[in-house]
C-alpha positions in Angstrom: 19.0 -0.9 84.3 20.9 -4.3 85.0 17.2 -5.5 86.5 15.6 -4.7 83.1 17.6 -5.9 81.2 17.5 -9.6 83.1 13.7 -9.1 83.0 13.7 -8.9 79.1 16.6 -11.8 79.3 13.8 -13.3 81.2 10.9 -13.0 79.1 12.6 -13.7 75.7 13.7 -17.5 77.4 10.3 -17.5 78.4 8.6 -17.0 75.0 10.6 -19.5 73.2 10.8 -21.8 75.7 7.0 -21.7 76.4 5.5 -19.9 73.7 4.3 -20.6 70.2 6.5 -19.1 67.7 4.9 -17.7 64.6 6.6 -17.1 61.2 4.3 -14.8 58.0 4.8 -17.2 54.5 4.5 -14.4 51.9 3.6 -16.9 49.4 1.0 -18.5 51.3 -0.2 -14.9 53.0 -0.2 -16.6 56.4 1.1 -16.7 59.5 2.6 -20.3 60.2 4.2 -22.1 63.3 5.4 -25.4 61.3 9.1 -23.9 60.8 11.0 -24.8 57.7 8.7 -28.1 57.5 5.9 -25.3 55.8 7.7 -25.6 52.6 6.7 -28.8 52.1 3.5 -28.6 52.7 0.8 -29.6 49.3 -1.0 -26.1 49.8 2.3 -24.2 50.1 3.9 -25.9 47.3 0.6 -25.9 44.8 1.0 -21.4 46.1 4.6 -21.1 45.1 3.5 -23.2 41.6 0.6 -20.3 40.9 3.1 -17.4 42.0 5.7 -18.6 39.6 3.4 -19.7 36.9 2.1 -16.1 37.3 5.2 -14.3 37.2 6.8 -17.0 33.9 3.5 -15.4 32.2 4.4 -11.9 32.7 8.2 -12.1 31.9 7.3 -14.0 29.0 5.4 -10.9 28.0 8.1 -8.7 28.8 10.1 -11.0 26.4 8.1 -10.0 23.4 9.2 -6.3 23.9 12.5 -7.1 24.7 12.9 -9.2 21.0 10.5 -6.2 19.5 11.4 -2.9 21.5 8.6 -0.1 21.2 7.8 3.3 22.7 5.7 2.5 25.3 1.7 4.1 25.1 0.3 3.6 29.2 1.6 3.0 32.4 2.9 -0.1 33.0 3.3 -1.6 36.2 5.7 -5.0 37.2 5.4 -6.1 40.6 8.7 -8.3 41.7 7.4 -11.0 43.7 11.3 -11.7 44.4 12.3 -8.3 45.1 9.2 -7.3 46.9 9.0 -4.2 44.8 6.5 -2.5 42.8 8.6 -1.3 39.1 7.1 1.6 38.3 7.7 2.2 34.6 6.8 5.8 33.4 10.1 7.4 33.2 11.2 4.6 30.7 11.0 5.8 27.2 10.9 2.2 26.1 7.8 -0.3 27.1 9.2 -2.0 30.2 12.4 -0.7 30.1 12.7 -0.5 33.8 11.4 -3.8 34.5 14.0 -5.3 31.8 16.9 -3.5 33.6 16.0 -4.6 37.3 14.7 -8.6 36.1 18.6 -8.2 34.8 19.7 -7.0 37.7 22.3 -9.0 40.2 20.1 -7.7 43.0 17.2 -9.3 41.2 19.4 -12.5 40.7 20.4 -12.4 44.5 16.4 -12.5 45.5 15.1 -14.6 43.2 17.9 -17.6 44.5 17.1 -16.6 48.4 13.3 -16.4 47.7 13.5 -20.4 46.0 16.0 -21.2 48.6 13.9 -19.7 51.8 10.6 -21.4 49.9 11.6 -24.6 48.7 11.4 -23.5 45.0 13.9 -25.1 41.8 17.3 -23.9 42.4 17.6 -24.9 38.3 15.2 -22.9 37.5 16.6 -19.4 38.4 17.9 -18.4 34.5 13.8 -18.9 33.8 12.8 -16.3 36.2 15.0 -13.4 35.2 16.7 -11.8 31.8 19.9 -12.3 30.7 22.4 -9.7 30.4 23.1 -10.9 26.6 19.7 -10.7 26.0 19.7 -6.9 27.6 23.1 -6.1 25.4 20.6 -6.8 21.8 17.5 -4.8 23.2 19.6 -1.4 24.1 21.1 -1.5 20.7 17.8 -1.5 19.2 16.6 1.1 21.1 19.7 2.9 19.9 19.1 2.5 16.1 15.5 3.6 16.9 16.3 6.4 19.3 19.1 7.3 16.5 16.6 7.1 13.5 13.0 7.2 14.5 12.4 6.2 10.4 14.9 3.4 10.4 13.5 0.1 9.5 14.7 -3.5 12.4 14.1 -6.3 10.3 12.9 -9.5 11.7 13.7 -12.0 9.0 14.2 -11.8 5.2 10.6 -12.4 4.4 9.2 -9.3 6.3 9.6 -6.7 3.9 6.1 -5.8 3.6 5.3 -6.4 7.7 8.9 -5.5 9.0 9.8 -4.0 12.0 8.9 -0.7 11.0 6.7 -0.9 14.1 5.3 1.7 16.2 8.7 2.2 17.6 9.6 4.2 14.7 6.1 5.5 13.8 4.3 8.1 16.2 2.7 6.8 18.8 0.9 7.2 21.9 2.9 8.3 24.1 3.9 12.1 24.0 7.6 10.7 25.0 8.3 9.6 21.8 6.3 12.5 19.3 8.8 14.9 20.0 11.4 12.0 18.4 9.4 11.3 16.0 8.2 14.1 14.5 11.6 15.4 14.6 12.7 12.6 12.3 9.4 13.6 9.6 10.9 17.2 9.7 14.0 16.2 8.7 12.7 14.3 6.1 10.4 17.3 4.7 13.4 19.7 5.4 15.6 17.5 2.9 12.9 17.2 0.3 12.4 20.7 0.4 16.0 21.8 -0.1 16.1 19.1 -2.9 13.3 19.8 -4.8 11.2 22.7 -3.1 7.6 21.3 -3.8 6.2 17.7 -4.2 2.9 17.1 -6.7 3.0 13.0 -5.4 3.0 11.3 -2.0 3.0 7.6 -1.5 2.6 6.1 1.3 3.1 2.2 0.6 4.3 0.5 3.6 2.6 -1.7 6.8 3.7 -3.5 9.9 2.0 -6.3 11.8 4.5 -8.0 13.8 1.7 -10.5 15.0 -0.2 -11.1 11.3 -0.3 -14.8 11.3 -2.2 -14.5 14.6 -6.0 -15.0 14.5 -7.6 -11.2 16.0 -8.3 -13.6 19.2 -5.0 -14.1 19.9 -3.9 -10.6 19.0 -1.7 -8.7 22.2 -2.5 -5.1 22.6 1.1 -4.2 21.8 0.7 -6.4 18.4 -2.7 -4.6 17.6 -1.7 -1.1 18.1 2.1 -1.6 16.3 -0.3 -2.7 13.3 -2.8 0.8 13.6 0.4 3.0 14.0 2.3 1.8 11.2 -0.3 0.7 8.9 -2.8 3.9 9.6 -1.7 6.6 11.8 1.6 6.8 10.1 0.1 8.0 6.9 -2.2 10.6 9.1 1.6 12.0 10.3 2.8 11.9 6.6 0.6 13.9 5.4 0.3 16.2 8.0 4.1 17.0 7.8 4.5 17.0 4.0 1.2 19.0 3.6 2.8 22.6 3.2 4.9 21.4 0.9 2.5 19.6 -1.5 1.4 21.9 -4.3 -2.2 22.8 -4.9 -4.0 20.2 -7.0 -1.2 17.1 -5.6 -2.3 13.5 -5.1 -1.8 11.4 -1.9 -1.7 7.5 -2.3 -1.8 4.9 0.6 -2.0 0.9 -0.1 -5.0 -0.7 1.8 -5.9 -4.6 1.3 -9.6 -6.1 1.0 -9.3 -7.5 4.3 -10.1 -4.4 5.6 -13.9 -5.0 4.6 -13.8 -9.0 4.1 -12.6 -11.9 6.3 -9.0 -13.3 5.2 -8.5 -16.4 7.6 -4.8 -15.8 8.2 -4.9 -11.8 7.7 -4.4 -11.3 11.3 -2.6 -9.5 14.2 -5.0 -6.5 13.9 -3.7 -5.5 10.2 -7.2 -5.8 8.9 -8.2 -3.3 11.5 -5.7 -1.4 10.3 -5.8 -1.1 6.8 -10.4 -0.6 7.6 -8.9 2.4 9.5 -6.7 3.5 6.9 -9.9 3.6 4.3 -11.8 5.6 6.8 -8.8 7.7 7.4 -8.7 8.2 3.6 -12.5 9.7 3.1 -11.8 11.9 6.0 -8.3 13.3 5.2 -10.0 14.1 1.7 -12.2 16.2 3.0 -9.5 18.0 5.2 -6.7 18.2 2.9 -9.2 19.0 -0.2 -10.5 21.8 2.0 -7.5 23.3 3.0 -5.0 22.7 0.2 -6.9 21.7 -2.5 -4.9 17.9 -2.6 -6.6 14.6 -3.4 -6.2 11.6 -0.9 -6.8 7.9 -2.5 -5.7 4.4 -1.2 -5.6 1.8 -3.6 -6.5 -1.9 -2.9 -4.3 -4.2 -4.6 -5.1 -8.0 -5.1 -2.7 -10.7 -3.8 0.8 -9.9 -5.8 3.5 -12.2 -6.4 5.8 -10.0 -4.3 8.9 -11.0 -1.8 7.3 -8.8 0.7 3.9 -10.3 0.7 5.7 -13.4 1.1 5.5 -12.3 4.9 2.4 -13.3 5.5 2.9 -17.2 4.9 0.2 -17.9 2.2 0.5 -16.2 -1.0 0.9 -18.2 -3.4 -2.6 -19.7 -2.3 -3.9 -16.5 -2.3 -3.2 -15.6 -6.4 -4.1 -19.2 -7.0 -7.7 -18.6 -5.4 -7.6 -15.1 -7.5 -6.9 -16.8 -10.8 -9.3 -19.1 -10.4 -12.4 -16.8 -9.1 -11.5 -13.2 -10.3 -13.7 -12.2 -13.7 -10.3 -11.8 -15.3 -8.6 -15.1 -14.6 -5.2 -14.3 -14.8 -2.2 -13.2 -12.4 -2.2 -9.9 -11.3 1.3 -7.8 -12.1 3.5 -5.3 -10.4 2.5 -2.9 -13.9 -1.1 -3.2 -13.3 -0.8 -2.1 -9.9 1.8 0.9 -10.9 0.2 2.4 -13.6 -3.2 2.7 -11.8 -1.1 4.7 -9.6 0.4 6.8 -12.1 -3.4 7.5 -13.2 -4.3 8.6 -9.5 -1.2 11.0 -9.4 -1.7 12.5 -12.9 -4.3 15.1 -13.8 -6.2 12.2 -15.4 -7.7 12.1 -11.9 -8.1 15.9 -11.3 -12.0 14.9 -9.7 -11.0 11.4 -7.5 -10.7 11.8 -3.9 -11.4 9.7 -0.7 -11.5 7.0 -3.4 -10.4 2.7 -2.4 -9.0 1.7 -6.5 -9.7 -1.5 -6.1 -6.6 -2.8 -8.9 -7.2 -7.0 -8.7 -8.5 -8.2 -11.7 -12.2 -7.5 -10.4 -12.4 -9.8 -7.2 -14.0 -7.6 -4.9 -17.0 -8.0 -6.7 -17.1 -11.2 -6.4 -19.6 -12.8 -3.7 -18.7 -16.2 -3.9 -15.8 -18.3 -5.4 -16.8 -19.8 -8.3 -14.2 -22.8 -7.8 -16.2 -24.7 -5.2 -17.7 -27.9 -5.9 -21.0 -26.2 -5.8 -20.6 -24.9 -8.7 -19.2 -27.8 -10.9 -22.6 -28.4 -12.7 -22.5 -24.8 -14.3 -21.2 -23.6 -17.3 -18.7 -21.2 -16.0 -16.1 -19.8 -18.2 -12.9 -20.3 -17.4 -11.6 -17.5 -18.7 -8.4 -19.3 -20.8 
């Protein structure tokens, strides 16, 4: 026993005495024999910059969910580069929940320092790499309010009243985790209704969420696009699938679409056109259904631009009912009336016969082809209409 161990005593003087020692860089993904002198090396170095710059672009998606919490529609997968660990995230009811907890972490901290240290990365940099624990305190007590009121509105600034927060998070979704939530909070809703007034002749749907709606469609996230479907379109599907049995025979259904469903709106974005195109689709179809089965009526109406504090969310307005006066074929200012009482006729028996209908209430404009302000025009006799 003593001779063996004198002969491994032996051997292990031997190696490093003699022998080439080897050390694996996980950054690099090689084996190295240049000791801590590798970390200074231009190829190492230029690794460790794409490994960060890769991992900064991840967390700084993870960021968006963690300002804008939502039930989470796919399997998503974080891989720590710090930790070494895959975060497997299909047990969290929130998107990324898991990989918000562990990049807040003190484990996740105590990596990401020894992984710069042991790698020659920015010690300053650390706070960049990892979420704050204040930051974590604010996203749980959204998920809270939602989890608490899956029909509560999170408002992201005064001016979002039309676009707010309404999100996907507190529409159903995707993901089967959070139907059962949801629809529980449209039951409750129908249940207090009922008890209240028994039956319903009117539904109105009238409200839309794109988080992202000053982004051009290009730059659209798939979180951004499908917040803007749910909300905007699917939620009115749900509506009216809950309310259904208690909407008497011969009752109207009203959503509120936009023309941008069916024209380009440079500035429209963030996948709310798509989702208001969806919504008049939606319309003809649920017609059909809810005509056939309960004898209701399903329009959407498309309002021109309104001077509204809601539509005030989507940054351009007032250009938009200047453009209308000026090119509409009645050249004047729409109103908050106009738009109402064409509602009131879609609700009343005056429209016994309209279904799967677009009202289009905006002084004529769809019909227009061209805008009869451009200079291309200034040689013709074009009324003006005052």
């Amino acid at each position: 026993m003593n001779e063996r161990s004198d002969q491994t005593s032996s051997n292990s003087s031997k190696m490093k005495k003699d022998g080439v020692i080897f050390e694996f860089c996980e950054v690099c993904n090689l084996n190295h024999n240049q000791d801590s002198r590798h970390k200074y090396f231009p190829s190492h170095v230029n690794s460790l910059s794409s490994i960060i710059s890769r991992f900064h672009k991840k967390l700084s998606n993870i960021r968006s969910y963690l300002k804008s919490p939502v039930p989470h529609g796919s399997e998503n997968r974080v891989w720590c580069v710090f930790c070494n660990c895959d975060i497997e995230e299909l047990p969290s009811f929130f998107a990324f929940g898991t990989a918000i907890h562990h990049l807040a972490s003190a484990s996740h901290l105590k990596n990401t320092k020894n992984f710069l240290w042991k790698h020659g990365g920015k010690m300053d940099k650390v706070d960049s790499l990892r979420i704050l624990e204040a930051d974590v305190v604010k996203w749980e007590k959204k998920c809270r309010l939602l989890k608490s009121d899956g029909a509560n509105e999170t408002t992201h600034g005064s001016l979002n009243d039309i676009h707010n927060e309404f999100n996907s998070k507190c529409i159903d979704t995707f993901n089967q985790n959070i139907n059962q939530s949801i629809n529980s909070s449209y039951m409750n809703v129908v249940e207090c209704v009922k008890q209240d007034f028994g039956s319903i002749d009117i539904l109105v749907h009238s409200l839309a969420n794109g988080p992202e709606v000053s982004k051009p469609l290009l730059e659209t996230s798939r979180n951004g696009y499908l917040t803007a479907i749910s909300a905007s379109s699917y939620a009115f599907v749900s509506l009216l699938r809950h309310f259904l049995p208690i909407i008497n025979s011969g009752g109207s259904t009203i959503s509120l679409t936009y023309i941008a469903s069916e024209r380009i709106i440079p500035g429209y974005g963030g996948g709310i056109s798509s989702a208001k195109a969806a919504l008049e689709s939606d319309t003809k179809v649920l017609a059909f259904e809810a005509g056939r089965k309960s004898k209701i009526r399903v329009n959407t109406m498309s309002a021109g631009p309104l001077r509204s504090r809601a539509a005030k969310a989507i940054g351009f307005i007032e250009m938009m009912i200047d453009y209308s006066v000026k090119n509409a074929p009645f050249a004047k200012e729409l109103s908050a009336d106009e738009v109402g009482n064409a509602a009131a006729f879609l609700a009343s028996p005056l429209a016994s016969a309209i279904t799967g209908s677009v009202l289009y209430v905006d002084n004529g404009l769809n019909a227009m082809g061209v805008g009869v302000d451009s200079p291309v025009f200034t040689n013709l006799d074009i009324p003006t209409g005052n």
